[in-house]
N, C-alpha and C positions, 0 to 999 in steps of 0.2 A: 599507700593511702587508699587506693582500689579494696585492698584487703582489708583494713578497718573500715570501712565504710559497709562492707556488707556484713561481719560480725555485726556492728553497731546492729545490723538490721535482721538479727537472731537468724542469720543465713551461716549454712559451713561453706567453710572457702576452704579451697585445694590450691596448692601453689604448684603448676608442671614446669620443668625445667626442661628444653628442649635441646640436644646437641644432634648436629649433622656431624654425619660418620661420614668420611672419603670412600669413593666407588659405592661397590654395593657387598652388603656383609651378609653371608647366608645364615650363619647364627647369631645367639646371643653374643655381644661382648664380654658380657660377664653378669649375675645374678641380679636381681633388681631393674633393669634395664628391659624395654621393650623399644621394639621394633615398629615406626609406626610408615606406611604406604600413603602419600599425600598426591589424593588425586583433586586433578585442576577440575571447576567446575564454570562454564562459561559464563558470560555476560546474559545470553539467550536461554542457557539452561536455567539458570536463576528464574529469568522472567517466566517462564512455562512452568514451572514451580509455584512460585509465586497466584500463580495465575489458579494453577489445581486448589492452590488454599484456599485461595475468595470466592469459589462457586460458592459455601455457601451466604456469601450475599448476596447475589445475584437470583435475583426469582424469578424472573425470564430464562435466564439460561439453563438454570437449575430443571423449571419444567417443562420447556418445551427442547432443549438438546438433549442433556440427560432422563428426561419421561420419569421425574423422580420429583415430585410437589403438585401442589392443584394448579387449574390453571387457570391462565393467566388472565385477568378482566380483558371486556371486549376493549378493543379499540375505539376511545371516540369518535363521533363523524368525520370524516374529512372531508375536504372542500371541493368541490369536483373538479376533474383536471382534462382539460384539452389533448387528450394523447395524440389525435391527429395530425398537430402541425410535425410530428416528428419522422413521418413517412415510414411508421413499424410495419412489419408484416403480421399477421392476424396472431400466429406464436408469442411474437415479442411485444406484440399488443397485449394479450391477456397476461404474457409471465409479469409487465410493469403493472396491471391493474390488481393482480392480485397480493404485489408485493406492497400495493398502496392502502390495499383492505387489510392485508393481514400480519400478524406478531412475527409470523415465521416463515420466511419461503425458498425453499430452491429451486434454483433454477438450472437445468444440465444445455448444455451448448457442446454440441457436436463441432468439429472443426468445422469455420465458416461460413456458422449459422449468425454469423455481428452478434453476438455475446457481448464482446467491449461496447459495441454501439447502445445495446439493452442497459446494460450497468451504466454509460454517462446518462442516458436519459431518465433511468432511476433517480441517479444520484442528485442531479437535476429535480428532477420534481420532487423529490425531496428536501431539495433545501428551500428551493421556493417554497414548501407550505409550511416547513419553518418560522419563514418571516411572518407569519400573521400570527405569532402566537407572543405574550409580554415579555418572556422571559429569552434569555438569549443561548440558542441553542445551533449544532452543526451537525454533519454528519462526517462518522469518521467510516475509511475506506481502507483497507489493507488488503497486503498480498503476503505471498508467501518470501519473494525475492525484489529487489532494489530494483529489477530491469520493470520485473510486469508492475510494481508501483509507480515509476515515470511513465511508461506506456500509458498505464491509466489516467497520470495526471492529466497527460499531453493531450490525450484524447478529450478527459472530459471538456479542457481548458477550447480547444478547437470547438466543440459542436457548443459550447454555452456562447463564446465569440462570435460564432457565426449565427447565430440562433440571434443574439443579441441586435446585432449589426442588419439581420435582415426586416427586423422589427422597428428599429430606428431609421431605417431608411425608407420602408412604408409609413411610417411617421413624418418623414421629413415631407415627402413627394404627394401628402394631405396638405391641403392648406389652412384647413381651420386646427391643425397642434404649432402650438407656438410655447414656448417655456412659460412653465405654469407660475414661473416667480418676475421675470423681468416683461413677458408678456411680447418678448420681438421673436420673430422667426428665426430658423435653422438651428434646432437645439442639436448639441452636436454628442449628448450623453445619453442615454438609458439605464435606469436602474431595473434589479430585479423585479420589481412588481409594476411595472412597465411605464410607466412612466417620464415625460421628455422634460431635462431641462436643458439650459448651457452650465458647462461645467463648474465654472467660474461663479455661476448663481448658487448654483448646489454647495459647492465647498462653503462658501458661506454661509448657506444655510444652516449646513450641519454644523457649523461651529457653536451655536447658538441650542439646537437640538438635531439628535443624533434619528429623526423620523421622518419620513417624508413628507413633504409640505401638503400635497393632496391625500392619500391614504390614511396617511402617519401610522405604516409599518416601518418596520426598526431598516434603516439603510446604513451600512457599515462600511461603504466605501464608494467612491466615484467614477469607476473604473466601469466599461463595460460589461457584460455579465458577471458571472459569480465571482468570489474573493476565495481561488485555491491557492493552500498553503501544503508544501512539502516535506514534511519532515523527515531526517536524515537519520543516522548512528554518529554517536558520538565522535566516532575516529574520523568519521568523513570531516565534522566540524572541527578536531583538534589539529587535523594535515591543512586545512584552506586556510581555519585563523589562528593559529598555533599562540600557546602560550609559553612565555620561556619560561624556563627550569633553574632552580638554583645549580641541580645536581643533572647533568647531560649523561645519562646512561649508554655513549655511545656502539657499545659492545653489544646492545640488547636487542634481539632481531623481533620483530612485531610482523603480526598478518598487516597484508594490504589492504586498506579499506579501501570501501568506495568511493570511486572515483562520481565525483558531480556532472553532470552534462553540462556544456555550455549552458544547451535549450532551456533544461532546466535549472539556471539559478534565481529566474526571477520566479520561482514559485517555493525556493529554499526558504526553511525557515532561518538560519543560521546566516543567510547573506541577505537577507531582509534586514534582519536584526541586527546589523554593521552599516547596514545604508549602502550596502555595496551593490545595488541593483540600477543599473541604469534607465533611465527612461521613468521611473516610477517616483513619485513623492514620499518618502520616507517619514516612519511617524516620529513626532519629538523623540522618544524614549530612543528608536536605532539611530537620531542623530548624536544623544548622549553617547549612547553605546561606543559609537565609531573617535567619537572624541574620546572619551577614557581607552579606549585600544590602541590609540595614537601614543598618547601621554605613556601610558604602558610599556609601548614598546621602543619609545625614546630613550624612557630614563634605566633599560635593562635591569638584568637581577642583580648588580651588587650597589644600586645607589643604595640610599640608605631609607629613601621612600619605595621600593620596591614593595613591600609587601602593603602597603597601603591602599597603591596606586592598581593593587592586583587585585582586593580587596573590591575599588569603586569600580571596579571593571566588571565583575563577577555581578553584582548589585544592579546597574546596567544593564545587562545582559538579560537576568533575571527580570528587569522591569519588561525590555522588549520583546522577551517572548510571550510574555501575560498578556504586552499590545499586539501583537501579531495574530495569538491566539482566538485573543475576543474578538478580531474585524473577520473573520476564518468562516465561512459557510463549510468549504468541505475540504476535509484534513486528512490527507495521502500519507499511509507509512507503509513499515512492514511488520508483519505481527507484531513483531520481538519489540521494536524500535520504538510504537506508539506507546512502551511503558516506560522509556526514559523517563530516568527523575527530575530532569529540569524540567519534560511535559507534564508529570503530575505536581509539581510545584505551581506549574504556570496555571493549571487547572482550578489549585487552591488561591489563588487571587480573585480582590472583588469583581464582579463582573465576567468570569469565566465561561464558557460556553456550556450549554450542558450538550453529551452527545448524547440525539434522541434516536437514531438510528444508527445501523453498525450495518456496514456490507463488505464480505470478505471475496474477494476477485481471485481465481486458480485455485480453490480451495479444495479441488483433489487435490493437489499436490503438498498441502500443509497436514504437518501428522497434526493429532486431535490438541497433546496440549497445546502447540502451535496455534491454531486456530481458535484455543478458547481463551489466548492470550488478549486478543481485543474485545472480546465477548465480557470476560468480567471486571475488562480495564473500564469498558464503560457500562458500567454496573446500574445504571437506572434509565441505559436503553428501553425504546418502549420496540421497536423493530428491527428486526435481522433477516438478512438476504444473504444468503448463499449461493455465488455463481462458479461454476465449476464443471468438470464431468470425469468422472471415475473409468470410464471408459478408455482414458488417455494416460497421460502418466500419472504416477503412484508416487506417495513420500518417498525421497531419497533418504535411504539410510546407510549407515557405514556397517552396523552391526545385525550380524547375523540371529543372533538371540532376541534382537528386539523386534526385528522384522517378527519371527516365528511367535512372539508374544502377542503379535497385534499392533504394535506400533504402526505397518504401515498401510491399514487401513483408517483414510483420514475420514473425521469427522462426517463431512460430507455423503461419502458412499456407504456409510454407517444409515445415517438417517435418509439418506434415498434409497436403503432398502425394501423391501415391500413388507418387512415386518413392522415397520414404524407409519404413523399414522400421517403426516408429511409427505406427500408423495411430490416428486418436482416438476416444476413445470419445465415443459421441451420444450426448444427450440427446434423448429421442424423445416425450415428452407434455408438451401445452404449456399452462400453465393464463392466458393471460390472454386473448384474443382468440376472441370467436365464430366459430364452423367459417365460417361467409361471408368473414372477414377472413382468416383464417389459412391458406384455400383457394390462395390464389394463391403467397405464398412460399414454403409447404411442396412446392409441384408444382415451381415454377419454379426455386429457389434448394439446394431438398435432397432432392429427388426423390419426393416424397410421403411422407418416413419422418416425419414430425412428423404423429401424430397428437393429436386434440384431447381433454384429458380430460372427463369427465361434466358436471362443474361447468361448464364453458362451453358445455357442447351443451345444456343445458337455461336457458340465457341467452334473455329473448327476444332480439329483432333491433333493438329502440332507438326511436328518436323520429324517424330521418330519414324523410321519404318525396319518394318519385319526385315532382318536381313536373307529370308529366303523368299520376301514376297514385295518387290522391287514395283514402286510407285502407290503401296497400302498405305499410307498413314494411319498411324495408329498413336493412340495416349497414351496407354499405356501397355509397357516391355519388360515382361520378366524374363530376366535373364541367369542362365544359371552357369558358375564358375565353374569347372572341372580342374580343383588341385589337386588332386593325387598325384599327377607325373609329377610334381616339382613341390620340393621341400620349400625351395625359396616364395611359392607362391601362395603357401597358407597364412592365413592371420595371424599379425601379429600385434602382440599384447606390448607398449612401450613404458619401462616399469621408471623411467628416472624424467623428471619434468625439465624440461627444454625451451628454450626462447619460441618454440614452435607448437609444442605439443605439450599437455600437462599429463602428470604422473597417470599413468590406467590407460590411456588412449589407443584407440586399435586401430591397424592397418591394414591392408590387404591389396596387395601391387599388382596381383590379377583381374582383381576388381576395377582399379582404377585404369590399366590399359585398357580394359574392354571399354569402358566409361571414356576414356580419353578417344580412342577409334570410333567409337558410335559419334561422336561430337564433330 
């Protein structure tokens, strides 16, 4: 029928016939016949694919990463922002002001220069000035890996919490704030645009309209600060709410996903959207959800409403991520992940968010289509921020060819080189590492501009000492192995993966004696 239907449509059709041949056949079988290599192409390869297509829609990215289109109109005014109450140092003061002024910024953070802390306050004042604008929009926030994407969430989630809570309690400890709707004392909620009511007053309110009673900017939830949402890979969500199979493939070995934190499932989008988040009010659509998953997984795959009942569940599902979505100020993935099709799905529902801002966290470490995977996912971004620093590590790659092509120089160190017009802002005081340790990298790696703050200069120097200069303490010990006498003492490469060690892992038992006696 396939094949009538494109004749119908003055198209030639070819019909391939496909037979797998047992093992492997160095020649032809016989005349007519070809030989065809089927190589797998991943989930993530797709998406970075995908992604090289659409630069050209994207005219942000188009002229200001690639330097290849006019550019890009100014930014309109923004509204002035209190960077003060966030205790930055004068570095990470100017890197968030300029990432506030401008279309395009990087920012490089030297190890324990609070880079995390610059990006939650970013991310932060950017979603707050969000909310003053009609239309309903968020920022979206990626990384290269699933850990530094919870890292990020966790973090931002703490300082807007605490941020939050210390506002509401100077509020409370006034006596002229009292809830702007019931009018008694001790309001015990804050919304983002600062505002005290009792919770109980607000929820009602917004049932009626979704703005706030005094401002009437857009509030999307009743929760203490902002409303962060997690977004997963698919596999993570197929292993926690698994959907049964007619057909159980039990032979078939699959990669590990990942595994969810505890910590973080109240920020999942996938255990929002099942109501399976304790402590939190679940929206209608994740109470549907969790009711049709129930009914689901009661009636198994051979009732005879099986496919129905899987059907209203998918549907469900579909609704509560489009609810999850639009209450969403800012939306944690990783490159690859933020182009799931059930997120571009939920994106094409009414009331979607748009994202106005895109900031990519570790973004040395993301090769470039990596990195322009969220760049043209959200293609009518009006700002991009890039934190990262080239100076540390570099994209992992497996191939040796694609390295020497340029693969792994990412985006990032690309455009923070001195040939492009972007130059990044530093981060130039570094709180973890005593002046002895941080001596060497700052001279060698960034020209001596990382200088060390108070808190670490007033450090002592620690427990090592010289072992031919008994009672020096000192920070830091190079120490050098001498294997030559002993074969057993050189490094060693472990080539089979192990309950202890994964495939590639190196070892070295000279090393670790001297490390275990120094100890």
């Amino acid at each position: 029928n396939e094949d009538d239907a494109w004749l119908d449509m003055g198209q030639r059709a070819l019909r391939v016939t496909f037979a797998l041949l047992p093992g492997h056949t160095a020649h032809m079988p016989e005349p007519g016949f070809h030989i065809l290599e089927v190589i797998p192409k991943s989930l993530s390869e797709s998406c970075m694919a995908s992604a090289l297509a659409e630069l050209k829609y994207c005219p942000l990215v188009k002229s200001l990463v690639l330097c290849n289109g006019p550019s890009p109109p100014p930014l309109p005014s923004q509204p002035d922002v209190d960077l003060s109450v966030w205790g930055l140092n004068p570095s990470q003061h100017a890197a968030v002001q300029h990432a506030l002024e401008n279309a395009l910024t990087l920012v490089q953070g030297p190890p324990g220069t609070g880079k995390t802390m610059t990006t939650a306050v970013l991310a932060t004042c950017f979603a707050k000035a969000n909310m003053s604008s009609d239309e309903n929009r968020a920022v979206l926030l990626c990384t290269p890996t699933n850990r530094a994407a919870d890292c990020a969430a966790s973090f931002v989630a703490r300082v807007c919490s605490r941020r939050a809570a210390e506002q509401l309690q100077a509020r409370r400890q006034d006596d002229g704030h009292v809830c702007a709707i019931c009018l008694s004392t001790s309001p015990d909620t804050i919304t983002a645009c600062s505002h005290v009511f009792h919770r109980s007053c607000l929820i009602q309110a917004l049932e009626a309209s979704s703005r706030c009673p005094i401002c009437r900017q857009k509030v999307k939830h009743v929760d203490i600060g902002l409303r962060i949402l997690r977004i997963y890979g698919a596999d993570a969500e197929k292993q926690e709410f698994p959907v049964p199979k007619k057909n159980d493939h039990s032979g078939v070995e699959t990669r590990k996903p990942c595994q969810v934190p505890e910590e973080m499932r109240r920020f999942a989008l996938h255990w929002r959207c099942h109501a399976a988040v304790d402590d939190e009010r679940p929206t209608p659509e994740a109470v549907r959800t969790r009711t049709a998953y129930r009914k689901m997984l009661d009636h198994g795959t051979k009732g005879p409403r099986a496919d129905q009942l899987r059907a209203a569940y998918q549907e469900a599902l579909a609704e509560a991520q489009a609810a999850e979505l639009r209450e969403a100020d800012i939306v944690f993935s990783t490159c690859v992940s933020c182009r799931r099709m059930a997120v571009a799905a939920a994106l094409c529902r009414e009331g979607a968010p748009k994202f106005q801002q895109v900031i990519i966290d570790e973004a040395g470490q993301a090769t470039e289509p990596e990195a322009l995977s969220p760049l043209t996912f959200a293609r009518f971004a009006q700002q991009i921020c890039l934190f990262g620093d080239h100076q540390q590590l570099r994209p992992i790659l497996k191939s040796q060819r694609a390295e020497a092509a340029g693969l792994a120089v990412s985006l990032f160190e690309r455009l923070a080189s001195k040939s492009h017009p972007a130059a990044p802002q530093f981060l130039a005081q570094q709180y973890r590492m005593h002046p002895d340790i941080s001596c060497f990298p700052s001279r060698h790696f960034y020209g001596g501009r990382v200088c060390d703050d108070a808190s670490v200069q007033a450090q002592p120097p620690g427990l090592l000492e010289h072992p031919l200069k008994a009672g020096s303490p000192v920070s830091l010990l190079l120490w050098e192995v001498d294997d030559s006498r002993s074969a057993n003492s050189r490094e060693e490469v472990r080539h089979t993966r192990t309950a202890d060690n994964s495939a590639g892992s190196r070892a070295h038992a000279a090393e670790a004696a001297c490390a275990a006696n120094l100890a």
